[in-house]
C-alpha positions as CSV (number, residue, x, y, z in Angstrom):
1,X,132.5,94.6,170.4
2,X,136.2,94.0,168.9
3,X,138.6,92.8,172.0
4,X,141.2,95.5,170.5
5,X,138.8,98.8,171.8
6,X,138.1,100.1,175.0
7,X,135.2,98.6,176.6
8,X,132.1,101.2,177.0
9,X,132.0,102.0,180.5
10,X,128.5,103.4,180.9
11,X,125.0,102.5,179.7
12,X,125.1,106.1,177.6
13,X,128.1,105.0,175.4
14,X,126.6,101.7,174.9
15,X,123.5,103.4,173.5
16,X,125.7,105.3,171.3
17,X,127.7,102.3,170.2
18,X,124.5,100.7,169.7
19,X,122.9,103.5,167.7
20,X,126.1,103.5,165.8
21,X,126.1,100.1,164.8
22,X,122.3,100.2,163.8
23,X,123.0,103.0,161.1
24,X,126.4,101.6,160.3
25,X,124.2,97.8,159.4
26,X,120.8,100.0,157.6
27,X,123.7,101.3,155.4
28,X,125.6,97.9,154.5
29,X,122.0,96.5,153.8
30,X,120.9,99.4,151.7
31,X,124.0,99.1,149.7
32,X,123.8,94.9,149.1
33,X,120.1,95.5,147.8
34,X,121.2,98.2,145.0
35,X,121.2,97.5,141.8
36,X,124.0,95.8,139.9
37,X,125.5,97.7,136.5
38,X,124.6,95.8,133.4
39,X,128.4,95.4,132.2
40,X,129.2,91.8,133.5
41,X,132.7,92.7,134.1
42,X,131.5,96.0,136.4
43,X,129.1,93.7,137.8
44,X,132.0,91.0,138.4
45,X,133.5,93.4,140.5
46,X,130.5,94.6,142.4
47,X,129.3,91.1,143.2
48,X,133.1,90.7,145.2
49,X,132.6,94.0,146.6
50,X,128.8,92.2,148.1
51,X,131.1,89.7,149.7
52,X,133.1,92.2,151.8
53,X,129.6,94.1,152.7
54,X,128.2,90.8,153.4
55,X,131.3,90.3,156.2
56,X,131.1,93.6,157.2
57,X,127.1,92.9,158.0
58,X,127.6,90.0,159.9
59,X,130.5,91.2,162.0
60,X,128.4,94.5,162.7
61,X,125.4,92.2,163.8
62,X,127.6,90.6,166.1
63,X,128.6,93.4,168.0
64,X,125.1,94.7,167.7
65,X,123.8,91.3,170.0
66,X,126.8,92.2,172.5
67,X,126.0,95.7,173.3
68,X,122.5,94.6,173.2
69,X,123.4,91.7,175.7
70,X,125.6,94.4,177.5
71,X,122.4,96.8,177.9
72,X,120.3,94.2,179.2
73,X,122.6,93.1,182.0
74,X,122.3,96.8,183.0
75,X,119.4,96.5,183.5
């Protein structure tokens, strides 16, 4: 969970973060496992577009674990 947002307060908006976050990463996976054009310079640019979603993935599996670690201290 960034430090700049309001912390969920309740176990329901947790589950929503957490839902959130689960479509948010099957989407940035989905999209590194397409298919590259065949035009090496479109594909140049698609490869630097992979390192951004890459980022993106591991920043969202972060804040997956902490509202996961977050849930199971509520429980």
């Amino acid at each position: 969970m960034n430090n700049q947002t309001r912390q969920p307060a309740t176990r329901a908006e947790l589950e929503a973060l957490e839902t959130e976050l689960v479509k948010r990463e099957q989407k940035l996976v989905a999209d590194l496992q397409g298919t590259h054009d065949k035009d090496l310079e479109e594909q140049a640019i698609e490869r630097q577009t992979d390192e951004v979603w890459d980022a993106l993935l591991i920043q969202t599996r972060n804040e997956l674990a902490e509202v996961r670690a977050a849930l199971l201290r509520l429980q």
